[in-house]
C-alpha positions as CSV (number, residue, x, y, z in Angstrom):
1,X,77.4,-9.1,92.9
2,X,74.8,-8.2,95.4
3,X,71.2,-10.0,94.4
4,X,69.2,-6.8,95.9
5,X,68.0,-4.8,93.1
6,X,69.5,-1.1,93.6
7,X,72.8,-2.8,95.2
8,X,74.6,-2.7,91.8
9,X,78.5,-3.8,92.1
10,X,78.5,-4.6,95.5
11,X,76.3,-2.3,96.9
12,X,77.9,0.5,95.5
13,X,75.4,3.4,94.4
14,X,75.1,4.4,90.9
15,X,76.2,8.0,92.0
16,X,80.3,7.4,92.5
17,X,81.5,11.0,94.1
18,X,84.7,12.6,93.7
19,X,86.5,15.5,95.9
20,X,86.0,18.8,94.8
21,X,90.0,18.9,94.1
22,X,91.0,21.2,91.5
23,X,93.2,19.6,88.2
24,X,97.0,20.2,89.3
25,X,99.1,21.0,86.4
26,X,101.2,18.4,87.4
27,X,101.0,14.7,86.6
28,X,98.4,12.7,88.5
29,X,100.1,10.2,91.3
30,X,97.5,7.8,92.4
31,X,99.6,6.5,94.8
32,X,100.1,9.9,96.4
33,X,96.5,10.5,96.1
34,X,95.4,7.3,97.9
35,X,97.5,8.1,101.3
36,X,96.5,11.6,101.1
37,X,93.0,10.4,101.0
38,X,93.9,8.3,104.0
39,X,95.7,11.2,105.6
40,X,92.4,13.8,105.5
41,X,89.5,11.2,107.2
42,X,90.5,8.9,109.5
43,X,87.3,7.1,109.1
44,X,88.5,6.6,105.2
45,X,89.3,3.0,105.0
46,X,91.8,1.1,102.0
47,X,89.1,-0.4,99.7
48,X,87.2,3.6,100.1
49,X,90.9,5.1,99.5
50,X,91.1,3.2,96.7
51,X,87.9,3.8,94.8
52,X,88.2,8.1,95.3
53,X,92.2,7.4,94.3
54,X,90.3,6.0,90.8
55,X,87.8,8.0,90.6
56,X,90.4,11.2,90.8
57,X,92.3,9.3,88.4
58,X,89.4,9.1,85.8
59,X,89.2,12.8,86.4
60,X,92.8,13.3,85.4
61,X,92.6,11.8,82.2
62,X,92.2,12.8,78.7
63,X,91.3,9.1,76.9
64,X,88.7,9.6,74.6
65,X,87.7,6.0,74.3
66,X,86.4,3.1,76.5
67,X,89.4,0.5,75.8
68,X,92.2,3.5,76.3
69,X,90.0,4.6,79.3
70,X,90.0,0.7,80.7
71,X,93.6,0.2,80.4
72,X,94.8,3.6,82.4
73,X,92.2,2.2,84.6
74,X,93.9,-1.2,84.9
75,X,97.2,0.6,85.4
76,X,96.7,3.1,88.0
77,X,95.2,0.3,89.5
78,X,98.0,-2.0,89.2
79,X,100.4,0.8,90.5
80,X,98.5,1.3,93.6
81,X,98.3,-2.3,94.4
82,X,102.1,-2.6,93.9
83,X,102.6,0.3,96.4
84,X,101.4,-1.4,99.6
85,X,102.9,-4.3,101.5
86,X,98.8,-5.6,101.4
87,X,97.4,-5.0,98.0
88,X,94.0,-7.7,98.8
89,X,92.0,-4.6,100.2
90,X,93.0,-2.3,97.4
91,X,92.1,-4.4,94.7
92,X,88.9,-4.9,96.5
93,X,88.1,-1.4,95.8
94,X,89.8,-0.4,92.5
95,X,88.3,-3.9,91.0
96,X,85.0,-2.4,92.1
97,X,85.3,0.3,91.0
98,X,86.4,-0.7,87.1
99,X,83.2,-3.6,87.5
100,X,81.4,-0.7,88.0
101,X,82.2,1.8,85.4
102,X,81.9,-1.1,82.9
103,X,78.3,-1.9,83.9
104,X,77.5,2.0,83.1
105,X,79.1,1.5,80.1
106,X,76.1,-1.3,78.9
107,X,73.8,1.2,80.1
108,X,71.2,2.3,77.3
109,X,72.3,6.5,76.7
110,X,70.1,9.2,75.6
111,X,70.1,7.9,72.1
112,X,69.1,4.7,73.2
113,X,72.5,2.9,72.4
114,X,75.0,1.7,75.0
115,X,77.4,4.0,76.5
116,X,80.1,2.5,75.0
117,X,79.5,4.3,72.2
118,X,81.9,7.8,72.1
119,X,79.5,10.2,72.6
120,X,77.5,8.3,75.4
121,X,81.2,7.5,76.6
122,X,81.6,10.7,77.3
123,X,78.4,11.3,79.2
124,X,78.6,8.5,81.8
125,X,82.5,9.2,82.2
126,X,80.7,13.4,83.0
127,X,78.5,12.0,85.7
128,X,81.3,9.8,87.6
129,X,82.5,13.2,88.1
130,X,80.2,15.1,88.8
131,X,77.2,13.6,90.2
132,X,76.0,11.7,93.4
133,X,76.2,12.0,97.0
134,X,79.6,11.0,99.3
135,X,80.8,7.3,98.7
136,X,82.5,8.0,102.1
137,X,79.0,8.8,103.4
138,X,77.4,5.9,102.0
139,X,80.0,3.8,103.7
140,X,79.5,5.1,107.1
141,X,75.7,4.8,107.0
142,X,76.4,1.2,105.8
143,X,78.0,1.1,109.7
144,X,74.6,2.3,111.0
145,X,72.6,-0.7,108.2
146,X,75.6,-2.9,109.9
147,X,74.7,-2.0,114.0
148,X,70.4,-2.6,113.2
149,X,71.4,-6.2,111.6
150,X,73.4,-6.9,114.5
151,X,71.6,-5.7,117.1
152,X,69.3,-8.8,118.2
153,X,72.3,-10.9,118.4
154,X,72.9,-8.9,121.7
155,X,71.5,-9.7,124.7
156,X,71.1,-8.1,127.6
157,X,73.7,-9.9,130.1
158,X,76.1,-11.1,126.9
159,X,79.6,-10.9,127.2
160,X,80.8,-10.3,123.5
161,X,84.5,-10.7,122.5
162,X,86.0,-8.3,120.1
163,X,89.0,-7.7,119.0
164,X,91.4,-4.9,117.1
165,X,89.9,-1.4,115.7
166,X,87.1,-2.5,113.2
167,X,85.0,1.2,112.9
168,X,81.8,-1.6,111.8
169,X,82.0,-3.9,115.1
170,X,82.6,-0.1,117.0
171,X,79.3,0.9,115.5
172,X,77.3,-2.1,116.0
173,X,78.3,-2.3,119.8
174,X,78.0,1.7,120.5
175,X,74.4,1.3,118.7
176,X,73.5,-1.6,121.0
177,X,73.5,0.3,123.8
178,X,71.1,3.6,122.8
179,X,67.2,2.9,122.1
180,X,66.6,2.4,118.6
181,X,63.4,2.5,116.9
182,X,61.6,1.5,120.0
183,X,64.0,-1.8,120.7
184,X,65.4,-1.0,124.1
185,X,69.2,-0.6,124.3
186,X,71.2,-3.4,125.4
187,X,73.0,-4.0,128.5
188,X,76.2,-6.1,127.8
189,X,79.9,-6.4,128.9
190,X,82.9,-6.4,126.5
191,X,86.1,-8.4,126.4
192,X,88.2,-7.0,123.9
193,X,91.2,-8.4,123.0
194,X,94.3,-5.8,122.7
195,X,95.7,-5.7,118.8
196,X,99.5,-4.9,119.6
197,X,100.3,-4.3,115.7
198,X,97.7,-1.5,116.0
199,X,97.0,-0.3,119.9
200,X,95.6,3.2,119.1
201,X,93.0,1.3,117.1
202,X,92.0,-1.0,119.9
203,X,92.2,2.1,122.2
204,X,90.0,3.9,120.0
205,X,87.3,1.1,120.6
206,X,87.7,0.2,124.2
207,X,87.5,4.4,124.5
208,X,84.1,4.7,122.9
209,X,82.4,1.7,124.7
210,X,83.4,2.9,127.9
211,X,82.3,6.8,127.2
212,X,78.5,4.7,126.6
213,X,79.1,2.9,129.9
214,X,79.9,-0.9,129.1
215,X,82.3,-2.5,131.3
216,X,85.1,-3.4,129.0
217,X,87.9,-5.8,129.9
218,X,91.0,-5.4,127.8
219,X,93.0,-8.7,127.5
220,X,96.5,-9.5,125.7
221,X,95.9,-12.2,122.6
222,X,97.7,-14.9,125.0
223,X,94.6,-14.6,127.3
224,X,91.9,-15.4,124.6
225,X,91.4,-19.2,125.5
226,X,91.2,-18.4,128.9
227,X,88.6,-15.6,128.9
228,X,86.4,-18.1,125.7
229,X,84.7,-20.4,128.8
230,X,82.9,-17.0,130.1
231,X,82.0,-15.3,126.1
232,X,78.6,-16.0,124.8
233,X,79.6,-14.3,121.0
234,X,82.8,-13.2,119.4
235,X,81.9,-10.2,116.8
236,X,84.9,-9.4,114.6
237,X,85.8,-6.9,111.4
238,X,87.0,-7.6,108.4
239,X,89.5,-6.1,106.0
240,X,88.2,-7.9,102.9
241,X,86.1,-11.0,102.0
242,X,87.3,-13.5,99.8
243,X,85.5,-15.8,97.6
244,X,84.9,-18.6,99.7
245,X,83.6,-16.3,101.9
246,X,86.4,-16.0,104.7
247,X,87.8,-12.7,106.0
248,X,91.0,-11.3,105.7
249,X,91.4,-9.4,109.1
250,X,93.7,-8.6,111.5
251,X,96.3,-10.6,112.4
252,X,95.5,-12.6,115.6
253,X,91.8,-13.0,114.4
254,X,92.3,-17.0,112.8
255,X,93.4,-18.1,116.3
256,X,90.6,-16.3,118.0
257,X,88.3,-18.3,115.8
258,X,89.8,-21.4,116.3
259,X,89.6,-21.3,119.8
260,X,86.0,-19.7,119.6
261,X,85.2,-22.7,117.8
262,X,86.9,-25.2,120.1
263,X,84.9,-23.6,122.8
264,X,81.8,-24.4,120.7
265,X,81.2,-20.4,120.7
266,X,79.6,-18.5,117.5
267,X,81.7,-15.9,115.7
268,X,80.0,-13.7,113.9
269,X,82.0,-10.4,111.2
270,X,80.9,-7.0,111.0
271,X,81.4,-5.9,107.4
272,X,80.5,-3.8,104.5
273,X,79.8,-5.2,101.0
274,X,82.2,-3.2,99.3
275,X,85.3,-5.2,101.2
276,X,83.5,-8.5,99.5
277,X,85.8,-9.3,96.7
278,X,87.1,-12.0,94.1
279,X,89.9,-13.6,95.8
280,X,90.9,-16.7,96.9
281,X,93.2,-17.1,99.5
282,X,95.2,-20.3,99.2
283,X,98.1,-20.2,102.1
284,X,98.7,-17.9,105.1
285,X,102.1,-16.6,104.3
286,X,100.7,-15.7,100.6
287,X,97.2,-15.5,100.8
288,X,97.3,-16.5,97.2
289,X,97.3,-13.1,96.1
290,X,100.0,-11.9,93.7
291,X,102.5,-8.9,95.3
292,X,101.3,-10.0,99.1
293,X,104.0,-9.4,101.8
294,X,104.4,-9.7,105.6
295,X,107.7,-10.6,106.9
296,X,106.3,-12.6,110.3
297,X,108.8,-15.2,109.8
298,X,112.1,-14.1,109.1
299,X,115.0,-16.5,109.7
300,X,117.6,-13.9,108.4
301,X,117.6,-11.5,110.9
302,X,120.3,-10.3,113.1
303,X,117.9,-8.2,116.0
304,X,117.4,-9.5,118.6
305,X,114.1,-10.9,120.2
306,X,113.4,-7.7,122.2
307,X,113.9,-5.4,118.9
308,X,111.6,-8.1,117.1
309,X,108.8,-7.6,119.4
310,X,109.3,-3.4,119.9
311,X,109.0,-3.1,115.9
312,X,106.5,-5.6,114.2
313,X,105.6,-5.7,111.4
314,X,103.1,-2.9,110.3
315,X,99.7,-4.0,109.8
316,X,99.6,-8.0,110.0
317,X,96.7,-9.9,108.6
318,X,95.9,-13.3,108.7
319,X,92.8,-15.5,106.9
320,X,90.3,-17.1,108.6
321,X,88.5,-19.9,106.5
322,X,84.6,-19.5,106.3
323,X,84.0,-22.6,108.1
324,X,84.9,-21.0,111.7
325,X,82.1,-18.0,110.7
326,X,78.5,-18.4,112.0
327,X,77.2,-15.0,109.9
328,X,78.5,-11.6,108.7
329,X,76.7,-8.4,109.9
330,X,76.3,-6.6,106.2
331,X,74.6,-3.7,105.2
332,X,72.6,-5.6,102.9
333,X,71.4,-8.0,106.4
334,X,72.4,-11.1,108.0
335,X,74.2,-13.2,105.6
336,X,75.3,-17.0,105.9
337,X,78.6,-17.6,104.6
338,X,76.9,-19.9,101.6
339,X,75.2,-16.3,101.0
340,X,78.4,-14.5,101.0
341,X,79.5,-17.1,98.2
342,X,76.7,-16.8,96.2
343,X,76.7,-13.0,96.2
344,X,80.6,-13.0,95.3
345,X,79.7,-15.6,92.4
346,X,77.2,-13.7,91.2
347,X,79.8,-10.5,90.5
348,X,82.1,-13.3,89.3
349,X,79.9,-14.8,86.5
350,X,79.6,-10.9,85.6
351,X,84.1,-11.3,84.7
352,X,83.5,-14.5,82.1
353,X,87.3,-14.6,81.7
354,X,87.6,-15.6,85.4
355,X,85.2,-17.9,85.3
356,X,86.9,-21.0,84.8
357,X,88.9,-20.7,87.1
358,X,87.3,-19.9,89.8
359,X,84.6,-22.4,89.1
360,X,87.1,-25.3,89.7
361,X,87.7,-23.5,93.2
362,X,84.1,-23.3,94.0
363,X,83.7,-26.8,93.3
364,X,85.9,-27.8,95.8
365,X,84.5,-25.5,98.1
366,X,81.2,-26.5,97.9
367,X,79.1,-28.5,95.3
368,X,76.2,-26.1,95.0
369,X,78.5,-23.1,94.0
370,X,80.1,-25.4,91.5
371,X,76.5,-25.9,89.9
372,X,75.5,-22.3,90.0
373,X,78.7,-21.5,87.9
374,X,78.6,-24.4,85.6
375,X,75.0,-22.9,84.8
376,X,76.9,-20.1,84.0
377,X,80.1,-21.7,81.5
378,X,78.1,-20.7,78.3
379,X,79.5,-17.3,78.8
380,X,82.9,-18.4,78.5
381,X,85.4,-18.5,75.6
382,X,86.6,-22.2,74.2
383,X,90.0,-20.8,75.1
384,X,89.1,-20.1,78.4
385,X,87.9,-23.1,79.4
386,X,90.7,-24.9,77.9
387,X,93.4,-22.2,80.3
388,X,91.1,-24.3,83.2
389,X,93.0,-27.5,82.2
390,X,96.0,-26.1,82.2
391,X,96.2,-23.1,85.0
392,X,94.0,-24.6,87.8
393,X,96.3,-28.2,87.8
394,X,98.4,-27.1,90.5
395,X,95.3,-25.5,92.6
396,X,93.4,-28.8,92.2
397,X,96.6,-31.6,93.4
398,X,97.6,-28.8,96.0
399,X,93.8,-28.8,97.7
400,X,93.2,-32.6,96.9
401,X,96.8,-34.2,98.3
């Protein structure tokens, strides 16, 4: 996915960690594993969760081949996903992670053959357990990549808008204010708009800017088109990136966008490569992603308004399309959203099997994606290109109508 040469899948080293967790003798419970993961580092995110869940996984199995290995692969991964209300993040990471073990596998082994053969098998499937430095502290200094990149977009007397707990955008504006490698620190103000689904993760943020002395403003979301006439940037997280090369985030971040845009502003997401992933969002209440559920909406109910709005619903996301994003903040540098697309397409053409399908998306996303991937059609099966016809029907009316 990434076009730098030692990114790999997504920027993902070629030295996957584990825990130093010894075998239990009882079965292995991914699902279990994943929110204890979560549980021990607070600075763990899902997509992170999610590749030391597999990678733990690996470790607790006794395949012997590559296809037997692949498909307990595919099903731990399948009963993660099915275990959270929001799988998109999770299959971010355990996708990665499978797209990655299967580009070892074509590695050339000691005896010069690929590593899918068994005894080379066994060999790569030894050094995803044992070797390499922290994933988890790969991601984090990915934060610090994230706060350089960012950096000259903040100006000394800026008043950036934020808003929710993102640990990246929390980085990036903590870095801005502290001399780095001889660029004086920044002197800046914050309005940071309050995420009610998750306040101890906007507290955490407005905590730490105000411990490195920048005024901070905290604002309900009802507030946001008011305080946009006085903003100069809005700097957002991301949960995932789809496709198209729009963010899954935080409910409440598509309306900040729209009015940022409205107010002619520039909105700019702080995110690691490893959230980028191959999905393609096609409604809010779905997000066009299989086993995705949020109950916002929910004519049924017999609470009242004031027990609605004391319990909502946990975690809430929303997508925001790439055309209200100016540039993401990565660790691989200042990407354009066309670059975001590119770099995704480039992981895609990697999957032939998804290829036709996603080709008819990128074509009506933008005509230059579509070329790059019909470059790319010779790697697909007749059959495959024939399931275009008939599977991406729907998706074509649906977008043209």
């Amino acid at each position: 996915m990434p076009a730098e040469e030692d990114t790999g899948a997504a920027a993902v080293s070629r030295e996957l960690p584990i825990r130093n967790i010894e075998p239990d003798t009882e079965s292995f419970d991914i699902v279990k594993t994943y929110h204890r993961l979560l549980a021990e580092d607070t600075d763990l995110i899902m997509p992170l969760a999610a590749i030391e869940a597999m990678i733990e996984a690996l470790r607790h199995m006794s395949s012997s081949t590559v296809h037997e290995t692949m498909d307990l692969l595919k099903e731990q991964s399948a009963k993660l996903q099915s275990s959270v209300e929001n799988p998109i993040a999770v299959y971010h990471g355990t996708d990665l992670f499978q797209q990655y073990f299967l580009k070892q596998l074509k590695q050339p082994g000691p005896d010069s053959e690929t590593t899918s053969s068994h005894k080379n098998f066994e060999v790569v499937r030894e050094q995803l357990l044992r070797n390499g430095t922290s994933f988890v502290q790969k991601a984090k200094q990915a934060r610090e990549k994230i706060a350089w990149v960012g950096r000259r977009y903040i100006r000394d007397n800026y008043t950036i808008l934020t808003y929710g707990g993102s640990r990246a955008v929390e980085v990036l504006l903590t870095r801005a204010t502290e001399t780095q490698g001889g660029d004086p620190p920044r002197r800046f103000k914050v309005i940071h708009v309050a995420d009610e689904a998750r306040p101890a993760k906007s507290d955490r943020v407005v905590a730490a800017l105000r411990e490195k002395g920048v005024k901070v403003a905290t604002i309900p979301s009802t507030a946001v088109a008011f305080a946009m006439e006085t903003v100069d940037r809005v700097v957002v997280g991301a949960e995932a990136v789809t496709s198209n090369a729009g963010i899954i985030s935080g409910m409440g971040t598509y309306p900040i966008a729209l009015i940022a845009k409205a107010y002619k502003k520039e909105v700019f997401v702080a995110t690691e490569q490893y959230k980028f992933g191959d999905t393609y969002p096609s409604y809010q209440s779905s997000l066009g992603f299989p086993g995705f559920k949020q109950n916002i909406i929910n004519y049924q109910s017999n609470r009242t308004p004031q027990q609605d709005a004391a319990q909502p619903p946990a975690n809430p996301v929303d997508y925001t399309p790439p055309e209200y994003i100016t540039s993401f903040f990565t660790d691989q540098g200042d990407l354009a959203p066309q670059a975001v697309r590119r770099n995704i397409l480039e992981f895609i053409v990697d999957k032939p099997v998804e290829l036709p399908i996603r080709l008819t998306q990128a074509l009506l996303w933008n005509l230059d994606d579509g070329e790059y991937l019909m470059n790319n059609i010779r790697k697909c099966e007749p059959r495959w290109i024939m399931a275009l016809l008939e599977v991406d029907l729907n998706i074509i009316t649906r977008e043209l109508v």
